[in-house]
C-alpha positions in Angstrom: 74.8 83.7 228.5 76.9 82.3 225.2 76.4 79.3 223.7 79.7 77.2 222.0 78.3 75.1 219.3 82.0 73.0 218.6 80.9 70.4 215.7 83.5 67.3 215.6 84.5 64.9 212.6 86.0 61.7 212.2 86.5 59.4 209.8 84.5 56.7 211.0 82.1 55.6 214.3 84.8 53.8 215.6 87.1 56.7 215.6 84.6 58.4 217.2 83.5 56.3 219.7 87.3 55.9 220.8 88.1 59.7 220.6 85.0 60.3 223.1 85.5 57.2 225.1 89.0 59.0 226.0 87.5 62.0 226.8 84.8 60.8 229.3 88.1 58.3 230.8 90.1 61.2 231.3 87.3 63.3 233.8 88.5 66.6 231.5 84.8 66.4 231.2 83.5 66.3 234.4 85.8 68.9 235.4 84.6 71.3 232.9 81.4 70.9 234.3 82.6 72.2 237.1 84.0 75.2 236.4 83.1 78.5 237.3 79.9 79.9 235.0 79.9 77.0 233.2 76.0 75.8 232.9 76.4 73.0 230.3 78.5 70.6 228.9 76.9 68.0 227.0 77.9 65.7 223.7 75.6 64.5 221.2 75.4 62.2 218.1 73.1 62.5 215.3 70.7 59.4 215.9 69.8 59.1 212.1 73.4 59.1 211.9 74.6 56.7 213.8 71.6 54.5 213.3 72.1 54.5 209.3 68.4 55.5 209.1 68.8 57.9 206.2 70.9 55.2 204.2 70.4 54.8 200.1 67.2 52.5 199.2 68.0 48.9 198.8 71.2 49.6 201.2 71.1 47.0 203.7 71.7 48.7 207.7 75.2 48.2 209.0 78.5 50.0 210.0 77.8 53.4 209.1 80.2 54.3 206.5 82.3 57.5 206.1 82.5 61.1 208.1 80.5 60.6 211.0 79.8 64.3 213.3 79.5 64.5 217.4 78.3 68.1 218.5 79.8 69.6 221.4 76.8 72.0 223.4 78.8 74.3 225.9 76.7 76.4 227.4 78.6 79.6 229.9 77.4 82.3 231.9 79.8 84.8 229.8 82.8 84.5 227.3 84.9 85.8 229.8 83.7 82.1 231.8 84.7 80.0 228.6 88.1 81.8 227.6 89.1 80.5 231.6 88.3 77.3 230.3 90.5 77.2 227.9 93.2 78.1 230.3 92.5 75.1 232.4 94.7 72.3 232.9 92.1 70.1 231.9 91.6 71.8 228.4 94.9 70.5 226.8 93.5 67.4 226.8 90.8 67.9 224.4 93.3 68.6 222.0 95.7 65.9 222.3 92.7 63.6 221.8 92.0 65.6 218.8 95.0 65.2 217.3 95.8 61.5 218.0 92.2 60.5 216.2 92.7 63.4 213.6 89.5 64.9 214.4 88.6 68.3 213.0 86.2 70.9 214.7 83.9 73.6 213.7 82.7 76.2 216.0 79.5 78.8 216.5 79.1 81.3 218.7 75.8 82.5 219.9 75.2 84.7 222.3 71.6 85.3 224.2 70.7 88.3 224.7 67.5 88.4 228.0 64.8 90.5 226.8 
């Protein structure tokens, strides 16, 4: 099993929220969930994040300001599972998004090795 750790950026929440919003409206998604070997495929946002928990003393909360981050948790049965994936129709899509937001991406890999 390999884990994709992909680590997205944007400018602000709002870009954010839009770039994601596309991605759930276009079902490239869901039909990554359905592929072959993949066992998950989920997005997440920092909650102290987007809550402006960890803001300056004496800030007052608001519209978070700045980079915000949205991780990406793929999980596949092998690499061989993921690189299809990225041979998917679907898959283009994800970049298209990327670029018309201007959102940048980091990736880990990790595989797991069963004892």
């Amino acid at each position: 099993m390999t884990n994709f750790m992909v680590r997205y950026h944007a400018d602000s929440v709002e870009t954010m929220v839009r770039f994601f919003a596309e991605i759930k409206a276009s079902g490239a998604a869901e039909a990554t969930r359905e592929e072959k070997g993949c066992v998950r495929y989920e997005y997440f946002f920092p909650v102290e994040q987007l809550l402006n928990i960890n803001r300056p003393e004496g800030e007052e909360a608001g519209p978070i300001k700045g980079e915000v981050e949205m991780l990406l948790w793929e999980q596949w049965e092998s690499r061989e599972d993921q690189a299809a994936h990225t041979k998917a129709p679907h898959f283009k899509i994800f970049g298209e998004l990327k670029e018309k937001y201007g959102i940048t991406a980091e990736f880990e890999v990790q595989d797991i090795v069963e004892e």
